[in-house]
C-alpha positions as a Markdown table, in Angstrom:
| # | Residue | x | y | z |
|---|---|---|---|---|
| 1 | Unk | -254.0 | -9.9 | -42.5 |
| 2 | Unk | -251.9 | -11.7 | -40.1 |
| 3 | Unk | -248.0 | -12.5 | -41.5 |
| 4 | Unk | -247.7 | -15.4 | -40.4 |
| 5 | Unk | -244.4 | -16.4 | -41.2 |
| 6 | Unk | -243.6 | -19.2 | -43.0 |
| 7 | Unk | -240.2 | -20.6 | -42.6 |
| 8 | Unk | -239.4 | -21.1 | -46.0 |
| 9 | Unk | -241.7 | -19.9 | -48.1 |
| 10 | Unk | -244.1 | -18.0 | -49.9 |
| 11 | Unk | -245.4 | -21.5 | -50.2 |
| 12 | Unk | -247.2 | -20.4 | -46.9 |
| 13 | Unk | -248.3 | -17.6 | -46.5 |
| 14 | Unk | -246.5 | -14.8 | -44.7 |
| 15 | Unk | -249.0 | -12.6 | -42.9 |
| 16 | Unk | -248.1 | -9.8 | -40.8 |
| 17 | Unk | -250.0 | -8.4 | -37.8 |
| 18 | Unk | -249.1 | -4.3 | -38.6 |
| 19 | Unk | -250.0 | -3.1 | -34.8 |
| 20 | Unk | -248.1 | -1.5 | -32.4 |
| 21 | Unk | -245.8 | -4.1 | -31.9 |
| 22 | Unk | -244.1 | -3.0 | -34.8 |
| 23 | Unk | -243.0 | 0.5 | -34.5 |
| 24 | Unk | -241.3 | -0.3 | -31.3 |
| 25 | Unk | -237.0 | 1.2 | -30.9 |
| 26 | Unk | -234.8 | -1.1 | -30.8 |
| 27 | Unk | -234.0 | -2.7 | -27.4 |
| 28 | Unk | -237.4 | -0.6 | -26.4 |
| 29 | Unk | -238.9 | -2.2 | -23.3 |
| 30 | Unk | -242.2 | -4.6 | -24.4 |
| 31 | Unk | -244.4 | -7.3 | -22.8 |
| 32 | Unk | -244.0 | -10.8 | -24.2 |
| 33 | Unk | -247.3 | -13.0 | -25.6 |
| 34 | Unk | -247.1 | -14.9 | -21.8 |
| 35 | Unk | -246.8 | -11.8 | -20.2 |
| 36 | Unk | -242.9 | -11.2 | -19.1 |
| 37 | Unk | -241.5 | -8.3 | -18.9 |
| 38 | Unk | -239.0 | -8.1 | -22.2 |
| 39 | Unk | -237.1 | -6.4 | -24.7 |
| 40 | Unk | -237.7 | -5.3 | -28.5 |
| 41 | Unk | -234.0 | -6.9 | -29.8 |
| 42 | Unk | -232.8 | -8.3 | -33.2 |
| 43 | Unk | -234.1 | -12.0 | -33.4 |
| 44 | Unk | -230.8 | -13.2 | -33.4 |
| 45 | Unk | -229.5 | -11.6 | -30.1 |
| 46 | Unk | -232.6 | -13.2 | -28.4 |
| 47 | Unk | -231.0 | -16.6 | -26.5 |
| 48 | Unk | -234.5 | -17.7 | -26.0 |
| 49 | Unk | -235.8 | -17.4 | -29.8 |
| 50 | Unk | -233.3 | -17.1 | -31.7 |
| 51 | Unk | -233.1 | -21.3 | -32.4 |
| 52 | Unk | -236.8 | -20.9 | -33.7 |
| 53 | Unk | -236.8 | -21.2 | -37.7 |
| 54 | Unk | -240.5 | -21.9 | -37.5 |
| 55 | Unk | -241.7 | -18.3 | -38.3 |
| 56 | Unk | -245.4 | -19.4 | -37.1 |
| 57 | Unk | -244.6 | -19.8 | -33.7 |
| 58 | Unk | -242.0 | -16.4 | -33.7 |
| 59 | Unk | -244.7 | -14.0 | -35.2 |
| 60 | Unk | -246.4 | -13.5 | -31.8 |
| 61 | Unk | -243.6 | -12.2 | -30.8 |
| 62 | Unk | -241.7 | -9.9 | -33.4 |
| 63 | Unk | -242.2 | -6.4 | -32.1 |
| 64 | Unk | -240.4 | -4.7 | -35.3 |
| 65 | Unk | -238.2 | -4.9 | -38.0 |
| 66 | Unk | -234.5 | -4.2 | -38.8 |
| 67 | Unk | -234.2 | -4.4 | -42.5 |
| 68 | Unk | -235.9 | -7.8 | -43.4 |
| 69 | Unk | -234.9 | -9.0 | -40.0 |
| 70 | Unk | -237.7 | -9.3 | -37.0 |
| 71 | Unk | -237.0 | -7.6 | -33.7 |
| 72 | Unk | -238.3 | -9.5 | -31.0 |
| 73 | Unk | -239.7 | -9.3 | -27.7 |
| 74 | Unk | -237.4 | -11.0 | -25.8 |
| 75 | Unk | -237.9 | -12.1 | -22.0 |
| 76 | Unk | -235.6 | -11.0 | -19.3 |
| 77 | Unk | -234.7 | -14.1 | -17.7 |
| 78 | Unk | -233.3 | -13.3 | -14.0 |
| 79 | Unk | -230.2 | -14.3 | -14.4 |
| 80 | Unk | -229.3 | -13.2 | -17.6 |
| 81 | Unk | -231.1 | -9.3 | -17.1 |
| 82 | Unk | -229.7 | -8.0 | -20.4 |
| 83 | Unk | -230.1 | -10.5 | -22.8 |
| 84 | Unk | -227.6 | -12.4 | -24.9 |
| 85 | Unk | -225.6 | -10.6 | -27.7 |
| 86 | Unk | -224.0 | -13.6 | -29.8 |
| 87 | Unk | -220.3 | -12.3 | -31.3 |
| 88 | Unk | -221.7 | -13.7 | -34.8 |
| 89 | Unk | -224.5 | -13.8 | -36.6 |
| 90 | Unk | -225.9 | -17.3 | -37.9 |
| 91 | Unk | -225.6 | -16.9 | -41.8 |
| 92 | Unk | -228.9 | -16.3 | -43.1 |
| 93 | Unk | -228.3 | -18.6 | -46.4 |
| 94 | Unk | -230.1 | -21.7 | -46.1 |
| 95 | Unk | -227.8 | -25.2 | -45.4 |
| 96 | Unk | -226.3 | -26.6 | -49.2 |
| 97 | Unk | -228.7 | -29.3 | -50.2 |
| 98 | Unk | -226.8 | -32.3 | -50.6 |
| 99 | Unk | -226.8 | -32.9 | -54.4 |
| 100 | Unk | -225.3 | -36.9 | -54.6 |
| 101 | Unk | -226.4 | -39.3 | -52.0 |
| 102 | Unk | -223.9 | -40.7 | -49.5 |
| 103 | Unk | -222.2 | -43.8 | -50.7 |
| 104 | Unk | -222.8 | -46.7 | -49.1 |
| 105 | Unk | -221.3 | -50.3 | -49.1 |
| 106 | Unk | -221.8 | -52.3 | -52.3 |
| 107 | Unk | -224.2 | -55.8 | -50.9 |
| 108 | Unk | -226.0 | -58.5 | -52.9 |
| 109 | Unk | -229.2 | -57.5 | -51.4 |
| 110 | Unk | -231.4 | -55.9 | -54.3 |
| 111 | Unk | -232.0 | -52.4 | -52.6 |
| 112 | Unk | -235.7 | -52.1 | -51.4 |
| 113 | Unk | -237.5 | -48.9 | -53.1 |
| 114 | Unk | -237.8 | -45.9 | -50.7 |
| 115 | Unk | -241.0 | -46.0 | -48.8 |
| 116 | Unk | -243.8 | -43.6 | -49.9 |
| 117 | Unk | -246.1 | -42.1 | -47.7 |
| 118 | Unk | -249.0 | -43.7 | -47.3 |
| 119 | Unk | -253.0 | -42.8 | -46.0 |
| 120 | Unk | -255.5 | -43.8 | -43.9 |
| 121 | Unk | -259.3 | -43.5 | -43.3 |
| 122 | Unk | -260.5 | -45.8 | -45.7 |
| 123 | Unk | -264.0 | -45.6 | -47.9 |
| 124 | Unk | -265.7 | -42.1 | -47.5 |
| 125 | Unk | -268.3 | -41.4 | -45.0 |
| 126 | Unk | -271.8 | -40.6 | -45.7 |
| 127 | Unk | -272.2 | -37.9 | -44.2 |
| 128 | Unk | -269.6 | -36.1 | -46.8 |
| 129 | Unk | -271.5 | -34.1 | -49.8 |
| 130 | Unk | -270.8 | -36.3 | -52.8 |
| 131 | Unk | -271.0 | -32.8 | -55.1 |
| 132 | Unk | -267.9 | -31.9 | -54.1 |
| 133 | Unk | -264.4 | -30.4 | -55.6 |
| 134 | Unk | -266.2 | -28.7 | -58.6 |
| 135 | Unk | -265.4 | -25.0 | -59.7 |
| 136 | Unk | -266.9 | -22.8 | -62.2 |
| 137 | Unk | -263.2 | -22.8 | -64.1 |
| 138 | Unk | -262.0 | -25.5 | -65.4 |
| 139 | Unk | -258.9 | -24.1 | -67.1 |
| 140 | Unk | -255.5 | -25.4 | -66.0 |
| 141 | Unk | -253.6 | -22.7 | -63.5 |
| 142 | Unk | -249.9 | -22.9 | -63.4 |
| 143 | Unk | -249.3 | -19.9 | -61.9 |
| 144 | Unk | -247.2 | -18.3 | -58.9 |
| 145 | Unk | -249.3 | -15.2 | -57.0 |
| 146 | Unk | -251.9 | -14.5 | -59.3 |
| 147 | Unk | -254.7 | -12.8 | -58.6 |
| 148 | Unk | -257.6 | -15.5 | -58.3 |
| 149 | Unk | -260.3 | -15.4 | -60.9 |
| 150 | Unk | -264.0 | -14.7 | -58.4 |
| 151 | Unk | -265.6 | -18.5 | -57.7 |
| 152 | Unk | -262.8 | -20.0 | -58.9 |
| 153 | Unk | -262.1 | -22.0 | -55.1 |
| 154 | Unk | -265.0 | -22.0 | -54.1 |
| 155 | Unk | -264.1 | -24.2 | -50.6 |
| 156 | Unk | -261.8 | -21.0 | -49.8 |
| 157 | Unk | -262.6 | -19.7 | -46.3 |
| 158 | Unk | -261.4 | -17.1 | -44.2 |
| 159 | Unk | -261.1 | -17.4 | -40.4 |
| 160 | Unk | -261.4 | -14.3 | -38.5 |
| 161 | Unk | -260.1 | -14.1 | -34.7 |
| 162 | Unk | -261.6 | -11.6 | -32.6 |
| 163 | Unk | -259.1 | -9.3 | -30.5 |
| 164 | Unk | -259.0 | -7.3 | -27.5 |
| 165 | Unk | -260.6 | -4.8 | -28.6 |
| 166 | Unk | -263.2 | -6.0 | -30.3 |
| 167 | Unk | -261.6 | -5.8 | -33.5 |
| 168 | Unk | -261.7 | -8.9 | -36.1 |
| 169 | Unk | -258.5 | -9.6 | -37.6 |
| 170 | Unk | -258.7 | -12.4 | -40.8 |
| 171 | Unk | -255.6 | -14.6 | -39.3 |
| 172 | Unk | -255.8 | -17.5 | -41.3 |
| 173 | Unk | -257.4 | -19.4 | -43.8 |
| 174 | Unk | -259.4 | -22.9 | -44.2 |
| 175 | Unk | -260.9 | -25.2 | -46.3 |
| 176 | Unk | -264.9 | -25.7 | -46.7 |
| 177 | Unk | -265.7 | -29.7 | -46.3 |
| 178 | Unk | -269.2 | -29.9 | -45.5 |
| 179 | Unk | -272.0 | -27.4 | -45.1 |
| 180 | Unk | -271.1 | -27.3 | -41.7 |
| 181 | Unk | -267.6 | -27.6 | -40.8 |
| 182 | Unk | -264.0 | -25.9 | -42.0 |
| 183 | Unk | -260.8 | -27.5 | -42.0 |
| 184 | Unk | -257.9 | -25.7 | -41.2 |
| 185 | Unk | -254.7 | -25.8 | -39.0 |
| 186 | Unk | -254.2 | -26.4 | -35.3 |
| 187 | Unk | -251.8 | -23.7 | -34.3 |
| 188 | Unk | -254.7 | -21.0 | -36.1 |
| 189 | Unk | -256.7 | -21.8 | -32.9 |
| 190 | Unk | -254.4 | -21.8 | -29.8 |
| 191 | Unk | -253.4 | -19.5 | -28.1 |
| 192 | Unk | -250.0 | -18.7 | -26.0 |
| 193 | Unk | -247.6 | -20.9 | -26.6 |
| 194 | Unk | -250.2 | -23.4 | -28.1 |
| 195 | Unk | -251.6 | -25.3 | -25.4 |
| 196 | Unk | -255.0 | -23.3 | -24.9 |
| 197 | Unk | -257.6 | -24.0 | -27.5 |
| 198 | Unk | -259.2 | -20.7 | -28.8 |
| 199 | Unk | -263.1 | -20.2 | -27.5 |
| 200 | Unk | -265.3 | -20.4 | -30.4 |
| 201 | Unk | -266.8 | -17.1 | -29.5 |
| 202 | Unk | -263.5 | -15.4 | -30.6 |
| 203 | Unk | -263.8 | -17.2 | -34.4 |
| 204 | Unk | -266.1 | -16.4 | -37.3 |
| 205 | Unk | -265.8 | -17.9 | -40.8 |
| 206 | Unk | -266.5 | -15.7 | -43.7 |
| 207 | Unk | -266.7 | -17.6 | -47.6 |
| 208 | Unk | -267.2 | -16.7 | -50.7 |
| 209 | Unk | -265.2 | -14.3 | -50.1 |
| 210 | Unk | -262.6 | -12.5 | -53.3 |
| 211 | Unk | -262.4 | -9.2 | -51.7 |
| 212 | Unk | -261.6 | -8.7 | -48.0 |
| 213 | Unk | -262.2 | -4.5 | -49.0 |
| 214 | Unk | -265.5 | -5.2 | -49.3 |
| 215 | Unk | -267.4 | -6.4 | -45.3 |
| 216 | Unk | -270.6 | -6.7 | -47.6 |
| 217 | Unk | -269.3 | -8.3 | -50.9 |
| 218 | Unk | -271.9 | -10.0 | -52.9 |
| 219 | Unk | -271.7 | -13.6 | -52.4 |
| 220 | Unk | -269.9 | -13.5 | -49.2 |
| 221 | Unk | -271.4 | -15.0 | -46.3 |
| 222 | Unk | -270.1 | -14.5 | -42.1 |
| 223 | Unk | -270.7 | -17.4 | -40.1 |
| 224 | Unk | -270.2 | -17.1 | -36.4 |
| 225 | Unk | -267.9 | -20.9 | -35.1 |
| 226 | Unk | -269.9 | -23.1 | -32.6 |
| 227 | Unk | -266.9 | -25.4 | -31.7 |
| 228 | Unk | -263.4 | -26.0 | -32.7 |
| 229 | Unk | -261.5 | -29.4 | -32.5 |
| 230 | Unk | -257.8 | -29.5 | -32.7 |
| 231 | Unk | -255.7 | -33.0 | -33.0 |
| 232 | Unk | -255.2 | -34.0 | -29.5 |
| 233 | Unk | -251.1 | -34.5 | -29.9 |
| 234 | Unk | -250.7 | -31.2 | -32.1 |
| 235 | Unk | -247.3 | -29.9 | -31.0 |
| 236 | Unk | -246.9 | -26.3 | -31.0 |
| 237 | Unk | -242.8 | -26.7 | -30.9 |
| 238 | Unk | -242.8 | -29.1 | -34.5 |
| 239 | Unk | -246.1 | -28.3 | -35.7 |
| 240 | Unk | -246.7 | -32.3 | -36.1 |
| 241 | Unk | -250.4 | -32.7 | -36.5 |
| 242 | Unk | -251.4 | -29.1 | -37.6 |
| 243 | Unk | -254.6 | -29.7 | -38.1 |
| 244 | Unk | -258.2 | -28.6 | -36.5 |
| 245 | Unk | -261.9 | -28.6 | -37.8 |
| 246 | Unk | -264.3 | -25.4 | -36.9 |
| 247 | Unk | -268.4 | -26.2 | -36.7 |
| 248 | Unk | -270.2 | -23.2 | -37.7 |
| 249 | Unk | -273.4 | -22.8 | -35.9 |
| 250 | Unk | -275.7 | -22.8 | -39.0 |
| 251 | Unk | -275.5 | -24.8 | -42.4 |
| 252 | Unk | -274.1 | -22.8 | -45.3 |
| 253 | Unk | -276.2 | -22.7 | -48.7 |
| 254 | Unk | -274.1 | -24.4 | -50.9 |
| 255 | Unk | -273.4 | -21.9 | -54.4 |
| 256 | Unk | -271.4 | -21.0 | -57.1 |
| 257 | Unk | -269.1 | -19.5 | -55.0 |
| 258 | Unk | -269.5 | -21.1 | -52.0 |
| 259 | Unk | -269.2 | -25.1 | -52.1 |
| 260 | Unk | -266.8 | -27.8 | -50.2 |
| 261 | Unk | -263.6 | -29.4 | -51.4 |
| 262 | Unk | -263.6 | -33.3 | -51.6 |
| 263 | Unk | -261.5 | -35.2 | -49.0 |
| 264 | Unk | -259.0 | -37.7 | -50.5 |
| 265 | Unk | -261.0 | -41.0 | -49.0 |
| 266 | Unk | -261.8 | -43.0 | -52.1 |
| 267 | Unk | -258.9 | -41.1 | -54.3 |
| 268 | Unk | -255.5 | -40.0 | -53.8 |
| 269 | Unk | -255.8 | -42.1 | -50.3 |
| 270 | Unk | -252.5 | -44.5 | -51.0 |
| 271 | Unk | -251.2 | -42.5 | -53.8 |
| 272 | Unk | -247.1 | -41.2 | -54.3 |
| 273 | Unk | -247.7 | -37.5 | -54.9 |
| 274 | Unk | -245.0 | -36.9 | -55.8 |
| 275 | Unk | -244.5 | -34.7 | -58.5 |
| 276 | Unk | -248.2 | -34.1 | -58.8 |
| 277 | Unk | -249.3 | -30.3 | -59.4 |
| 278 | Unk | -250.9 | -29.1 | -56.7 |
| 279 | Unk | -252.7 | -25.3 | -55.9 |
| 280 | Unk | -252.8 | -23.4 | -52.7 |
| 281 | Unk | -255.0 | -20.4 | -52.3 |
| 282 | Unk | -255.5 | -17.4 | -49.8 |
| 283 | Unk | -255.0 | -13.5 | -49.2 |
| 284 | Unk | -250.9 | -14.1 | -48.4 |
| 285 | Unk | -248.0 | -11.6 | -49.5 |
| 286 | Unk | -245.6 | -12.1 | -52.5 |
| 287 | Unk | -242.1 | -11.9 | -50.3 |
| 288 | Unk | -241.3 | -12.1 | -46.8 |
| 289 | Unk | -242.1 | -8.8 | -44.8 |
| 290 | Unk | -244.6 | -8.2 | -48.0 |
| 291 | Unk | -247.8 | -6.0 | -47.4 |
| 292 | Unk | -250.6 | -8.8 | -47.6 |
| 293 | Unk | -253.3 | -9.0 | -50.0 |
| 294 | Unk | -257.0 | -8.0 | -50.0 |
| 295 | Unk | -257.9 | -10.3 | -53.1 |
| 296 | Unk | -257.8 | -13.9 | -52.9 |
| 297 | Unk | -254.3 | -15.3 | -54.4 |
| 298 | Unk | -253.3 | -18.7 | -56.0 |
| 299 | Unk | -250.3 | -20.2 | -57.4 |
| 300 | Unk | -249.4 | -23.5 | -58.4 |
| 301 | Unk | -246.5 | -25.6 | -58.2 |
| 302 | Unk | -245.4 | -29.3 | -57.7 |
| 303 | Unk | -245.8 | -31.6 | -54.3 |
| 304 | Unk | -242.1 | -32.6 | -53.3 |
| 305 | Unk | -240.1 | -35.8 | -52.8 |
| 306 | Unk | -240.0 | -36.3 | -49.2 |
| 307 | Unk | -236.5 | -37.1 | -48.8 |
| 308 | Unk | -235.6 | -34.3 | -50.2 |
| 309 | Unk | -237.8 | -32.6 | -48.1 |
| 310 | Unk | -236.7 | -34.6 | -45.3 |
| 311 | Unk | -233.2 | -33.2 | -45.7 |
| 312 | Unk | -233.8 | -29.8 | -46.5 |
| 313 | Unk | -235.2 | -29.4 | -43.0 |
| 314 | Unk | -233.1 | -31.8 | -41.2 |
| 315 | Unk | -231.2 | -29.6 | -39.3 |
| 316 | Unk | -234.5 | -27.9 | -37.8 |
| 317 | Unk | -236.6 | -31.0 | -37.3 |
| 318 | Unk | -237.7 | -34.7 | -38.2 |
| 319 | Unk | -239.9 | -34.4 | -41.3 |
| 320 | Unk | -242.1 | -37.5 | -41.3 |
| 321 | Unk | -245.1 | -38.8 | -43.5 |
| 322 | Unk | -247.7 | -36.6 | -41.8 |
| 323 | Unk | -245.9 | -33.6 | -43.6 |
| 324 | Unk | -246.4 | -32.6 | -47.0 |
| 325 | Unk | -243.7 | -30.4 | -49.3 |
| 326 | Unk | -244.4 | -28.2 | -52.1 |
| 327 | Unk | -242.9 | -25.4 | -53.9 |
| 328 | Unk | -240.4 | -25.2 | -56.8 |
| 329 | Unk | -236.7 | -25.5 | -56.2 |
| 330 | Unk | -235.6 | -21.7 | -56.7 |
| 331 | Unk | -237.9 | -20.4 | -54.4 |
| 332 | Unk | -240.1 | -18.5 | -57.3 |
| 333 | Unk | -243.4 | -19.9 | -56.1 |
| 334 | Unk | -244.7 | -21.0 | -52.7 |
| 335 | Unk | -247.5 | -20.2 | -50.2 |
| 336 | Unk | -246.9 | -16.6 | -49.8 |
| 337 | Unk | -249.6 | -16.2 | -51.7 |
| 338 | Unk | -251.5 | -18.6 | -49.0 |
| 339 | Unk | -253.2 | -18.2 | -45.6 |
| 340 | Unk | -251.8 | -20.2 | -42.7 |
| 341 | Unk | -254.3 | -23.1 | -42.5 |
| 342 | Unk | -255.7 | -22.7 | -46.1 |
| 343 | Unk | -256.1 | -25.4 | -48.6 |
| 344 | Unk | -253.4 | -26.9 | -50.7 |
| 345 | Unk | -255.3 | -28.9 | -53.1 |
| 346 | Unk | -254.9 | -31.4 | -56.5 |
| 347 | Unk | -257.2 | -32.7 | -59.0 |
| 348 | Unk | -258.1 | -36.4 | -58.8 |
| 349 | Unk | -258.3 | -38.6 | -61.7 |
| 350 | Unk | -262.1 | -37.6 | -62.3 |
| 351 | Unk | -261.8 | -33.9 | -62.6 |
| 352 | Unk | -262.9 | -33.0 | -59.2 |
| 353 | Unk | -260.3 | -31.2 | -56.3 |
| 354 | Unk | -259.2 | -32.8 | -53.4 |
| 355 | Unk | -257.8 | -31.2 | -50.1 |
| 356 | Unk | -254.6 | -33.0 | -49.9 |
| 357 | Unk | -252.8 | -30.3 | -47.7 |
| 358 | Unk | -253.2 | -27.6 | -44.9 |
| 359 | Unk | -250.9 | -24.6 | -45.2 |
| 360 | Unk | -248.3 | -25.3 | -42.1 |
| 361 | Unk | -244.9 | -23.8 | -41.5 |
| 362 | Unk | -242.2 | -22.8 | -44.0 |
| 363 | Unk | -238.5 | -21.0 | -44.1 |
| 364 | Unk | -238.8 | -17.2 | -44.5 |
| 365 | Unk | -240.5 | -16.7 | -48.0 |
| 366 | Unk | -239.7 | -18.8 | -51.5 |
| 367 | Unk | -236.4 | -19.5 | -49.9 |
| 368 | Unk | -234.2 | -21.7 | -52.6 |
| 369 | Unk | -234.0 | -25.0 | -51.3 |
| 370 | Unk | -236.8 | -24.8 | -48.7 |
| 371 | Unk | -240.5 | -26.4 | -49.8 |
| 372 | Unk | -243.6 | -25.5 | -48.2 |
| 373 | Unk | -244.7 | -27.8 | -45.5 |
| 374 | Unk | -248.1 | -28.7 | -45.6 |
| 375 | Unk | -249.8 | -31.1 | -42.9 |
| 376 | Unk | -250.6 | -34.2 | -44.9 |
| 377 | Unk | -254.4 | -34.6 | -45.0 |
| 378 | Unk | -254.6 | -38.1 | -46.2 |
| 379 | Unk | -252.4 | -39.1 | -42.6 |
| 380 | Unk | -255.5 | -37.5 | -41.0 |
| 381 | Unk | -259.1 | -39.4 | -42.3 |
| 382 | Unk | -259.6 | -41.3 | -39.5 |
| 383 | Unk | -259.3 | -38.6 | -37.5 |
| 384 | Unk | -261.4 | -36.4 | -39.3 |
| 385 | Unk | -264.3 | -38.9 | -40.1 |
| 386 | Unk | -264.2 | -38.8 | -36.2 |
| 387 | Unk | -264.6 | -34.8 | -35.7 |
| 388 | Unk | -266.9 | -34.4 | -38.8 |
| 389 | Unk | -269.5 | -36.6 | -37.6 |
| 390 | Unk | -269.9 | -34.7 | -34.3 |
């Protein structure tokens, strides 16, 4: 599958494209994704790159590896014909996460409780199945990277890109929501450097799917994508608002192994997560630069306060409400075992499994000290109510 590379994580999953790209020499001539004439150097001795910690939006260009470090394909710029060879290397250990808060001036104000993140979108609509978030297993899972027991997520799908060649590659995952559309992220349906909107010709969705071996696995259904709908303001550069909805082009019969996931409208809407167990689910690696799997993954670990979330990633951007963390604190599990885009869900107070986030962006793999982030679904109802009804 794709590596997608998750800047932190495993709590993402890191898929790796294994083409040509990667047995390039070092400092090898190579074309870059827009086109311009480049070369195959250590990410760090790329001027133009080497200040992206988001792995999703370096993948496209890594044309090898050094070690566990990418090679990438960086652009000659005219004036700079040889590219830049920094004197040191940026140390590769994550900032030290701040372990007492700063003081601060001693007032007679009673201090306000730190704000929670909030949802939107209301009561749920109609046209949403109301038999959804059920699984043949109900046993608990606390797990990191194990293999995924066949049905057990049954709103698991698999989005498939077509290439060049013809080929079809499964690049990311998503999450089944109605018998007609698939939730997943924005930046697994853009193209370049994320301001071109995939054609829907080039996507298919496959579900009910445990073994990606098998292109005729009992239970497993292909469905080709009619349109695709990404957020309006998703920013390529931050990932804010990583989130898009695929229409197939014919209903799915729902199953035991092929049924939706329930959207958090009526529960876990205004709800503090944090601390809640969560799951995410997908055919992802178990370490960064990790050969990716062909059976469905899951592993389970704890949504994340976001201020300390907020300052974990503070010196690569703003982490706001519409992001989600998760992951455990030493790095031992996280969305490796995940497909960019696939579902990061939680159980509600009835039994039934909500979609609360969409795999998103992440440091390396199970970095200590780096969550997962997810794009908050509940920040996004109104939004999808809108682009589900269509």
């Amino acid at each position: 599958m794709s590596n997608w590379y998750f800047s932190k994580n495993c709590s993402a999953v890191v898929f790796e494209d294994r083409d040509e790209r990667n047995n390039r020499s070092p400092n090898a001539n190579c074309v870059t994704p827009d086109n311009e004439m480049g070369r195959c150097v250590r990410w760090t001795n790329c001027q133009s790159l080497r200040r992206i910690t988001n792995w999703n939006r370096l993948q496209p260009y890594v044309c090898g590896f050094t070690g566990s470090e990418p090679r990438v394909c960086c652009s000659l710029e005219p004036d700079d014909p040889d590219v830049f060879f920094p004197t040191t290397v940026p140390p590769r250990r994550p900032p030290p996460r701040r372990t007492t808060p700063p003081r601060r001036r001693t007032t007679t104000t009673t201090p306000t409780p730190p704000r929670r993140p909030t949802g939107d979108g209301g009561t749920k609509p109609r046209f949403l199945p109301n038999n959804c978030g059920t699984t043949l297993f109900t046993k608990t899972r606390v797990v990191g990277g194990q293999v995924a027991e066949k049905g057990g997520w049954p709103w698991m799908a698999v989005v498939f890109v077509e290439k060049r060649n013809g080929a079809r590659s499964p690049d990311c995952g998503g999450a089944l929501v109605t018998d007609r559309h698939v939730v997943t992220a924005a930046h697994c349906v853009v193209t370049g450097r994320g301001s071109t909107t995939m054609s829907p010709n080039q996507l298919s969705v496959r579900l009910g799917a445990h073994d990606l071996r098998q292109s005729n696995e009992p239970d497993s259904v292909d469905i080709p994508v009619e349109a695709v709908s990404r957020h309006e303001q998703f920013d390529p550069r931050t990932y804010k608002n990583d989130i898009a909805v695929l229409r197939l082009r014919r209903p799915v019969q729902f199953s035991n192994h092929t049924s939706p996931v329930c959207l958090p409208y009526d529960s876990l809407t205004n709800d503090d997560l944090t601390g809640k167990t969560s799951t995410v689910t997908g055919f992802g690696t178990t370490s960064f630069n990790g050969p990716s799997s062909d059976v469905l993954m899951e592993a389970s670990f704890d949504i994340q306060d976001q201020d300390l979330c907020r300052r974990a990633y503070e010196r690569e951007l703003n982490i706001t409400d519409v992001y989600l963390c998760a992951g455990t604190a030493d790095g031992s599990k996280d969305s490796c075992q995940g497909d960019s885009g696939g579902p990061l869900v939680t159980i509600g107070k009835e039994g039934r499994y909500y979609l609360v986030g969409v795999v998103s962006f992440g440091k390396l793999c199970a970095q200590p000290g780096y969550p997962g982030v997810y794009t908050r679904v509940t920040k996004f109802l109104d939004w999808l109510r809108t682009n589900l009804a269509n």
